[in-house]
Phi, psi and omega in degrees: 000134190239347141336057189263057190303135184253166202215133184235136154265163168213140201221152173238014208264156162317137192078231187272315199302138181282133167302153186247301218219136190217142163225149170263095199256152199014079172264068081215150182289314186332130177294321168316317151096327197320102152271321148241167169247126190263152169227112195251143179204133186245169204197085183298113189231161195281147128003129172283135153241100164329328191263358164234008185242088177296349180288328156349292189328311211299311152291003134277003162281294170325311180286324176308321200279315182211094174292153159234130173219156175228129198240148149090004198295131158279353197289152141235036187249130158341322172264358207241350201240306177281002171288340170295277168316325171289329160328279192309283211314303197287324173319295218277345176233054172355311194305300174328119161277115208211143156215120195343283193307326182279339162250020182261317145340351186231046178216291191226144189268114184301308232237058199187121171286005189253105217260272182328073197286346176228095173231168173225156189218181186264176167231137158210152181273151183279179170284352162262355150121005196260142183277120166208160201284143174286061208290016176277341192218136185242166177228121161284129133249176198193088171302157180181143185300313183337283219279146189248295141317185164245141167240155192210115173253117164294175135204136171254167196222147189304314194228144166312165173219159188244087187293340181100146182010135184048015186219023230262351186213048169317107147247336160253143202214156186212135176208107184249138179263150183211130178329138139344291182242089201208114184336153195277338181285321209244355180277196203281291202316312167296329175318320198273355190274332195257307173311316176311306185324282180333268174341329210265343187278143187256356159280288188330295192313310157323300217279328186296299173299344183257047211240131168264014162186178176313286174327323197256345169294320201278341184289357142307299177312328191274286189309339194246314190295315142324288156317351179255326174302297159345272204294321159319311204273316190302319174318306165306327185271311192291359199301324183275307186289011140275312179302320173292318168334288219290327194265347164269340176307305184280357155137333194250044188250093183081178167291135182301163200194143174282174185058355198281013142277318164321289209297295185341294149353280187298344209271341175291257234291339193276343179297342178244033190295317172312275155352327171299318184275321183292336167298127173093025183246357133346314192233173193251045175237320176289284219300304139010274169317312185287334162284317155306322165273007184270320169291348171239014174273315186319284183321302175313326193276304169338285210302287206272326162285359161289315198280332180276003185262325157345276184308280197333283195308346188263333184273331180268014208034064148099331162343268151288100191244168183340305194295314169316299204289295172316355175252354182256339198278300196313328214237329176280326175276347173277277189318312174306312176307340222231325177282301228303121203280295207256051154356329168276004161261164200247139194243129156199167158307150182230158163333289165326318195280351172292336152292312186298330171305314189298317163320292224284313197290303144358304157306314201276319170326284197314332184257355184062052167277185157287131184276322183295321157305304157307309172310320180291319186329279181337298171299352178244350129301320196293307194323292167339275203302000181245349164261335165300311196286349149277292170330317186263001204009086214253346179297320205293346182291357176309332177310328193296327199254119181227183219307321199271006168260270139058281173328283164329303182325284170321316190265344174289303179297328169282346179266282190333264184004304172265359179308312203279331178279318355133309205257330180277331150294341177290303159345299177286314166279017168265344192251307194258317207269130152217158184259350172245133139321337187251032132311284249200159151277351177275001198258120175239079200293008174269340172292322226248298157294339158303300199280344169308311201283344213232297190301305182293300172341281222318295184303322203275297202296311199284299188313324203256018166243013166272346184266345181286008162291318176285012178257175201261035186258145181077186152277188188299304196311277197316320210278350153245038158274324175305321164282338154279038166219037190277045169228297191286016184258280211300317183299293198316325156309302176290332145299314168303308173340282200274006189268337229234278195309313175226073178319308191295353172257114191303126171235145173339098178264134166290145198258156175211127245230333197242147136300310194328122185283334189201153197205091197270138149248156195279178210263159167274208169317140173240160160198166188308324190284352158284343215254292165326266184347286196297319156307286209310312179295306242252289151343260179341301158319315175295315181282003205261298171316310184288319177321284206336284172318304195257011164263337163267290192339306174288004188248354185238009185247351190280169186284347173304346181270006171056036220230096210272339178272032163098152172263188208201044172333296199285303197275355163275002174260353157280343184247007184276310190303306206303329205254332159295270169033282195294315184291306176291340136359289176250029161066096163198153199278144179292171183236162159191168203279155202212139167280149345273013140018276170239001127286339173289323175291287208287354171289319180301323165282333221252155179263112190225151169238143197270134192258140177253140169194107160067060174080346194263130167277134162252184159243152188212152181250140156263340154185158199223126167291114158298109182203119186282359167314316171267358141319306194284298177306308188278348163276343161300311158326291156340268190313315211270324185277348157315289216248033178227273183326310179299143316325300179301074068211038169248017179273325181264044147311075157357119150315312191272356167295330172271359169265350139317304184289339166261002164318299175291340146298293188308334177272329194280332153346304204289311179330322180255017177291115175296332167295309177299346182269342181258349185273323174285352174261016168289300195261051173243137177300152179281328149000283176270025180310147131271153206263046206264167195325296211288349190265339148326313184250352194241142154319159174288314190294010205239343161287324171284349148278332167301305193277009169284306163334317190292321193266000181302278160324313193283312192269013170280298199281336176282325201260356166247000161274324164303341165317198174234009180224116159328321162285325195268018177265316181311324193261023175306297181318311208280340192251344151322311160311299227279353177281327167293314188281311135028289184279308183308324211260289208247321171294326177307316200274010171225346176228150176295169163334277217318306166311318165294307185320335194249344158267326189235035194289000000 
């Protein structure tokens, strides 16, 4: 986990505790000025561990027995909101002599721009290595003579407020009191140490903000304060076999053993195999998530499998047709949710593998083979070679693939996307638009234009409700259930526009053509020079799967995706080969886990905030349901539209809406790419940079030489899927290695280390 929060105090107090604010007062009448000096200092502390620090329990026990919380606060001033909390503090413990104006001088320095004299916040690192502060939540403390004991009041506040520096968006406060002269074990700095800790978990912190009064904070805090206990003690009995996990993963954990990676695989993932189903059905904001996302795993999947079924059928004549292509995502996606070690990745056919169908079909022409027989070959090679590669773990070479080979990749799959959609409007106007009518009998410039208006509709209508989350309408919670139904929105529309509003324009329909749900034939001539070919295809093909496959594994496994249970390398390319197996069998197109996909499934689970830093917002995901439900359901989903929907009433889906949605994949793709933000920072005033880690720590010119690299690699891999010849496509997989020895190899001899760690960490 490279996720690591740290707890920093900043103190004004006196004696051994490091000083913050030291003064001179009126060194001069002038206003203009300096009248006094601050002095500041932060002091970085470890994480509370429960289970070795027991006094922790104890003052979380202590607090339980009679919490003081303060809900709902509206104040927005520092002194007006902790004068409040003592207030509450004084309601709920009559006993206490305590009186607001006299302890508030040891809280906040009125006659000061540093309002706050003692507080603590979390520090945590990014995956890149950079320390910032956790400004949703702050911890007060305060020694003081008043108090005989330690006390501790929560408060959550109606709207953020802005605390001053590194504190700019305060929804929770902890404000803890401590005798004056009180055991070291027992003082305001540990006290605040064991809340803060707490406070630093970003599922409490959710789950806390989402509570409508005192009674239901506190029976949270106590149900979330258990689970961090938990998971602490488990995390702790599990440390050493994660660490031998994470070193056999990386190559060096012991002597090699065949099988020795599956059995890794499994021995992380079956304890929470049970959990898998069970996350996010607890609340009604997870049942919510999980119902969008199985409607937009549906959409997402449905859709580009009619155009590739498209694709199939026009390279195989009618061989592989629509029903085929939607019974292998259905059967394939069925098994994988349910065998499958890292379930949030999403397995379907790709473009690529549409080449290697189209080679076979080729081959087979030219040689008079059986094409159904070459293809089943072909697929029982590949399957061989994705079980050797498991068997042998062959998978620990993913180290190798680090964000910016990732990337490349990623931005790759969004341009084919948008290639395919680009070529299929050219088409259709190269086809429809003529300017003499007496060319041709085919010519319908409204067929043409129609399908431009419906492919554009598709992209715009979908982008501007996933963007209504950032506007300032509804709450947070509403304006993103909305937005996660921005794709079955934007087709359903669009599908009407053309099947209903404009009817009277004939628009392209897909044909279906075989009823058959599964149909096995027997095989033709089998002979050597088919037996060789079909390695030779069959191989290649395997390795196009095994790249594919553990490069979305590795983009949904990085730490920004938060992701707490661990990958599942080795048994998912065992458990891809076993379901190519199966597929080829039956003359059905292969599968394997994909982009963008399946960073989009786990962004669709996921709970995310927005960060301000120095004016710049980011996004950040804070936690994600792992859950196999939304997999298991739309592929359910899937099968039922085999066999009830074909045709009807899904032919009358407009073609160019589904090449609109990949349109809309392809741009929504792009957001989280670091490349693509740097590559927009070529034509950006410099001015105007975001203020993000590489533009901090890197030169300008040693970053735009990186992503000159990037882009370099990118338009190399378009330019051998873009060809125009079917064999040299064949080697798509082969330059997917040499982009790795590449990044290991060649890039370290043009930008340093030190620069690399921060673009490409």
């Amino acid at each position: 986990f490279t996720y690591n929060p740290h707890v920093y105090v900043e103190s004004v107090e006196d004696g051994k505790e490091r000083q913050r604010y030291e003064s001179i007062k009126n060194c001069s009448p002038d206003p203009s000025e300096c009248h006094s000096l601050a002095y500041t200092s932060r002091q970085l502390l470890p994480m509370k561990h429960y289970r070795d620090e027991t006094r922790a329990t104890k003052d979380i026990q202590k607090f339980l027995s009679h919490p003081v919380i303060l809900f709902g606060v509206e104040s927005f001033t520092v002194h007006d909101i902790v004068a409040e909390m003592i207030t509450k503090l004084i309601e709920e413990k009559p006993r206490l002599q305590l009186k607001p104006e006299t302890l508030l001088p040891s809280l906040v320095e009125e006659n000061s721009d540093f309002k706050l004299l003692q507080v603590m916040q979390g520090m945590k690192s990014n995956e890149k290595g950079d320390s910032e502060t956790e400004a949703s939540f702050i911890t007060i403390l305060c020694s003081s003579s008043e108090v005989t004991e330690n006390h501790v009041v929560m408060c959550q506040v109606e709207n953020s407020i802005n605390m001053g520096p590194g504190a700019e968006e305060i929804l929770l406060i902890a404000l803890v009191l401590s005798p004056l002269k009180e055991k070291k074990i027992k003082n305001a700095l540990e006290v605040a140490r064991t809340y803060t800790t707490l406070l630093t978990d970003s599922q409490l912190r959710r789950q806390l903000r989402s509570t409508n009064n005192s009674t239901e904070f506190a029976h949270v805090f106590e149900k979330e304060v258990h689970r961090i206990y938990t998971e602490q003690q488990e995390l702790a009995a599990a440390r050493d076999e994660e660490i031998f996990a994470e070193q056999q993963l990386a190559g060096d954990g012991g002597r090699w053993l065949p099988c020795k990676g599956i059995w890794m695989d499994l021995r992380r993932r079956i304890p929470h195999y049970l959990s898998d189903y069970t996350d996010g059905l607890k609340s009604c904001a997870g049942v919510q998530k999980i119902i969008s996302t199985i409607v937009f795993l549906f959409f997402s999947l449905i859709m580009p499998c009619i155009a590739f079924g498209v694709l199939f059928s026009s390279i195989t004549k009618g061989v592989i047709d629509v029903r085929k292509v939607i019974i292998s995502q259905a059967m394939a996606g069925l098994l994988f949710s349910v065998f499958g070690g890292q379930h949030m990745l999403v397995i379907r056919t790709t473009v690529p593998l549409t080449i290697f169908t189209k080679v076979m079909f080729s081959i087979s022409k030219d040689n008079e083979y059986d094409f159904h027989t070459f293809y089943v070959l072909s697929g029982l090679w590949t399957s061989a070679f994705l079980a050797v590669c498991a068997i042998t773990g062959l998978s620990s070479l993913i180290r190798y693939c680090t964000r910016s080979t990732e990337e490349i990749f990623a931005l790759f799959v969004s341009v084919a996307f948008a290639v395919d959609a680009i070529k299929f409007i050219y088409k259709e106007f190269d086809h429809y638009f003529c300017f003499d009518t007496a060319e041709g009998t085919d010519c319908d410039a409204a067929k043409c234009l129609l399908s431009l208006i419906l492919l554009l509709g598709t992209l715009l209508i979908g982008c501007e409700i996933y963007n209504f989350r950032y506007s300032p309408y509804l709450t947070a919670a509403k304006r993103s259930l909305v937005a996660d139904y921005a794709l079955p929105v934007a087709v359903l529309l669009m599908a009407v526009a053309g099947s209903w509003l404009f009817k009277s324009i004939e628009m392209e329909k897909f044909k279906d053509e075989n009823p058959a749900i599964l149909e096995w034939k027997s095989w033709g001539k089998v002979t050597w020079g088919m037996v060789g070919a079909t390695a030779g295809v069959g191989i290649l093909q395997g390795l196009l799967i095994f790249m594919d496959q553990n490069i979305a594994a590795s983009v949904i496994n990085s730490p920004s995706c938060r992701l707490k249970k661990g990958p599942s390398y080795h048994w998912d390319i065992f458990v891809v080969s076993l379901i190519n197996t199966l597929l080829s069998l039956f003359c059905l197109p292969l599968v394997h886990g994909a982009l963008p996909h399946s960073p989009l499934h786990v962004r669709a689970l996921a709970d995310i905030e927005e960060k301000n830093e120095q004016g710049y917002v980011k996004e950040e995901i804070v936690y994600v349901r792992e859950t196999r439900v939304t997999s298991l359901m739309s592929h359910v989903l899937i099968w039922i539209t085999a066999l009830v929907l074909l045709p009807s009433p899904l032919e009358y889906i407009p073609i160019p809406v589904l090449y609109g949605l990949f349109m809309y994949l392809a741009v929504v793709a792009l957001e989280s790419l670091e490349m693509w933000e740097r590559m927009l920072l070529v034509f950006t005033e410099q001015n105007s940079y975001p203020p993000t880690h590489y533009i901090r720590k890197v030169p300008q010119k040693s970053v735009h030489y990186f992503t000159l690299m990037q882009v370099i690699q990118l338009g190399i891999l378009c330019a051998i899927s873009f060809s125009g010849s079917p064999y040299l496509k064949m080697f798509f997989p082969a330059f997917l290695v040499v982009m790795l020895v590449v990044r290991v190899k060649l890039v370290p001899r043009i930008i340093p280390e030190q620069y690399l760690s921060a673009l490409d960490g």
